[in-house]
N, C-alpha and C positions, 0 to 999 in steps of 0.2 A: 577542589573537586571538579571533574571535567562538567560543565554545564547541564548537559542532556542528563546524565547520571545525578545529581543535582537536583535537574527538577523530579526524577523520578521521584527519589529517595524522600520529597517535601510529601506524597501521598501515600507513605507508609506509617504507622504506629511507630511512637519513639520505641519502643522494646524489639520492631522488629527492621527497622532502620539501625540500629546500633548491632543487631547480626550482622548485619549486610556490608557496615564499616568495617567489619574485619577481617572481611574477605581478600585472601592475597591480590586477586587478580580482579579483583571491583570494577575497574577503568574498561574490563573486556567482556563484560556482561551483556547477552544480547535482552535476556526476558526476565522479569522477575513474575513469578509465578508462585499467587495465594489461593489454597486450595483448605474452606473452612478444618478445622480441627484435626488439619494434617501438618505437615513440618514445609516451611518456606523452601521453594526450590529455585533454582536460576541456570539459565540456558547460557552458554559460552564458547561459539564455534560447532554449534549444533550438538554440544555435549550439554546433559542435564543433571544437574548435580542438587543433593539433596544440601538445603542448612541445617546439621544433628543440632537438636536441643531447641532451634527457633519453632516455636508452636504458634499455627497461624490460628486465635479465635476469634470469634464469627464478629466481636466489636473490631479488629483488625480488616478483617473484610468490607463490614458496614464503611468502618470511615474512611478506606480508600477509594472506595466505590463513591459514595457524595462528594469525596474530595474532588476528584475527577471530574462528577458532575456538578460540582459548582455549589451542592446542593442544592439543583434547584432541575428536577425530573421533566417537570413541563415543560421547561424551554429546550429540552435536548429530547423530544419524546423522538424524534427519527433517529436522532445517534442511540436512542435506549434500542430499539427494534429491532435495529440492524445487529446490537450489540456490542458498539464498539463507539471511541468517541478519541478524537487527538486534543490533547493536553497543551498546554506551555510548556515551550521545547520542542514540540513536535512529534512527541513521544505520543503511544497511542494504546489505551487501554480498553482491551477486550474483556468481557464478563459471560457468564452464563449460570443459570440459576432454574428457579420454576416461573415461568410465565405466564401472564395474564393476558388473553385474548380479547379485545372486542370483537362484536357482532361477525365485522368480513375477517375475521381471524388473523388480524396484523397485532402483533406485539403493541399494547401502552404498556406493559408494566412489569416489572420483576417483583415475585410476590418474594424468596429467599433469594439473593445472592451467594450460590457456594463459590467462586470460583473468578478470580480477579489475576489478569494476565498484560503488566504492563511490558509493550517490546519498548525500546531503548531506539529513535531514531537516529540513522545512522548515514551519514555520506559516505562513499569512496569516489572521491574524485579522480577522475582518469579510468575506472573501472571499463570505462564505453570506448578507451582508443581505439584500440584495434577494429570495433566496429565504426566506429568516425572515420578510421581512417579506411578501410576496404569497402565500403557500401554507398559512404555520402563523401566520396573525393570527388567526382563529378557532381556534385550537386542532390539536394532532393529526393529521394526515392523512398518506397515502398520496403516496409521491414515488420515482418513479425520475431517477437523473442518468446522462443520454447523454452518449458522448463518443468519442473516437480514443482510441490509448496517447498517455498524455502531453499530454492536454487537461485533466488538473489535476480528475479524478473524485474523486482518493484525499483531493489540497486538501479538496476541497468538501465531502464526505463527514465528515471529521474536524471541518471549522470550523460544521459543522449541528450533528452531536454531540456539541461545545462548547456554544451557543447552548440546544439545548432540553435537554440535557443538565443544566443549571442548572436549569431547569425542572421538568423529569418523567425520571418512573424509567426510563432506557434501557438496555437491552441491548448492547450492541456483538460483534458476531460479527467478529473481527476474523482472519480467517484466515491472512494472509500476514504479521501484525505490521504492516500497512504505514499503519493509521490513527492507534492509541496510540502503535505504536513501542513498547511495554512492554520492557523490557529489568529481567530475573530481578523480575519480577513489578510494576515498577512504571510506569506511563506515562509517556514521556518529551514525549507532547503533553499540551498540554490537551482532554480530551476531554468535559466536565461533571463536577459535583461528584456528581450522583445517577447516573453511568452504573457500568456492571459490564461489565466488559471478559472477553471469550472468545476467549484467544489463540489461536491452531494447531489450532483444532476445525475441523474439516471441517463444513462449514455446517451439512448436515444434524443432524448432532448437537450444534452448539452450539445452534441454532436451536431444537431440542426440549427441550436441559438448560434453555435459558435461558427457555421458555415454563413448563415443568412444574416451574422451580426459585427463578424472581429476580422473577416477574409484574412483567413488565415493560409499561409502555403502547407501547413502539414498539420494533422493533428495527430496527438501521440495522447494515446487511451490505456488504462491499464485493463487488465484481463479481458478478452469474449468472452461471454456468458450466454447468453439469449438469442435466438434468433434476432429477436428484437435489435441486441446490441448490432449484428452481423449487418441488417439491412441498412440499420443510420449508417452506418462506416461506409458501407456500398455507397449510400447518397453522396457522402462527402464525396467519395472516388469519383462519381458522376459529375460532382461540382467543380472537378480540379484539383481534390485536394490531397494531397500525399498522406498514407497512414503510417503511423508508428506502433504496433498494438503489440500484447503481449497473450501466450494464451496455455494453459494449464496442460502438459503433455510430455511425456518423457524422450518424444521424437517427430520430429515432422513427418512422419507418416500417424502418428497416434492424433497428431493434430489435426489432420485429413480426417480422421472418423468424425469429426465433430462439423454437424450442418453449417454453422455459421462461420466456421473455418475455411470449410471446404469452398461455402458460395463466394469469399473474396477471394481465395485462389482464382478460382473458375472463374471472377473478372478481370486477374489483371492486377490487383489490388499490391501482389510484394515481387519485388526483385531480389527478395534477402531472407533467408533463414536464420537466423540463430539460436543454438540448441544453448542450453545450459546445463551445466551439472552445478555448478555456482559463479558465483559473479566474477571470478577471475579462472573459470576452468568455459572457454568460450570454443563452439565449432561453429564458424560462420559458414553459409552453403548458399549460392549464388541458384538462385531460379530459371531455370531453363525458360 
């Protein structure tokens, strides 16, 4: 059984692990999604297909959820938060439930877990030629990649920072694990042999460690989000350093509406668009 797939299948219930075996096309699964006292579902080419007869109950839920976590909630309290945590393998499972607030209203705790959502980590190597080859044949530059959820940014992003990663010394601000995948400290992608990986930093601050720590020629972030994130990135640009980023939009004009978008345009910050519809449907657009 192919690895990834594998480890998934170790944090599911034997009754609903031996559904899952019998699936013609198992090997092409992108998400196995547990949804309490409903029927097992799984995503395949962004088609989502019901399992008839597999019924997910709430001890199914329970033990995939600790499985994941180790059993052990305190030491993952920022992956509980956030909601999500990468696995062995690289795989990365998402939860959501009813939560438990302290005082400044950040997540410690899931009081029910309904809803348990493992994705299946995936490479496509070579997915980024066409952008390696039109954007970074001269060297180094500034690239943002547009896209929907689920138009294959995270793909793309990781199989650049493989590519020039062999190359030149990169940063990787990886803040949701969701490019390396590092799982206790080691990358479960290929991300280059010369990158330095910056798990769970909140952008801003990997983005400043990794300028003022690893002098890096480019750093490659996934999503803008935050003003916040927009200004570190700025900084880099200030420091020298080439951006790689990626940012949630169905068009580089919808990208524009967005502040933190718009402020590294407005610096200078890319020489490269690329729109996504998915990871092998690419429009590259050269920045005036």
């Amino acid at each position: 059984m192919e690895t990834r797939i594998s480890d998934a299948m170790e944090l599911l219930s034997d009754g609903l692990r031996t559904a899952l075996e019998k699936q013609p096309q198992l090997f092409k699964i992108d998400e196995i999604r547990l949804r309490a006292e409903r029927e097992l579902s799984v995503s395949i080419g962004g088609r989502d297909e019901i399992i008839s007869g597999a019924l997910v109950a709430r001890e199914d839920i329970e033990r995939t959820f600790k499985t994941a976590f180790s059993y052990s909630m305190h030491s993952y309290s920022k992956e509980l938060s956030r909601g999500s945590i990468t696995t062995r393998g690289g795989n990365r499972v998402g939860i959501c439930g009813t939560a438990a607030l302290d005082a400044s209203g950040r997540v410690e705790a899931l009081k029910y877990v309904s809803s348990v959502n493992i994705r299946i980590a995936r490479e496509i190597k070579g997915c980024a030629d066409e952008i390696i080859s039109r954007c970074f044949s001269n060297g180094l530059c500034g690239a943002i990649i547009i896209g929907a959820p689920a138009s294959g940014k995270t793909t793309v992003l990781r199989d650049i920072s493989r590519q020039l990663g062999d190359v030149y010394k990169i940063s990787l601000i990886d803040e949701l694990n969701e490019i390396a995948a590092s799982y206790r400290g080691t990358p479960k992608n290929d991300v280059g042999k010369l990158t330095d990986i910056f798990v769970g930093y909140p952008k801003p601050v990997g983005v400043q460690n990794a300028v003022r720590s690893m002098s890096p020629r480019a750093i490659i972030a996934d999503e803008i989000g935050t003003d916040g994130d927009g200004k570190a990135l700025e900084y880099a640009l200030h420091s020298g350093v080439r951006l790689i980023t990626a940012a949630h939009a169905q068009s580089l004009e919808e990208a524009l509406k967005k502040p933190a978008v718009r402020r590294l345009f407005e610096a200078g910050a890319f020489s490269w668009a690329v729109e996504l519809n998915s990871a092998k449907n690419q429009r590259v657009r050269k920045i005036d």
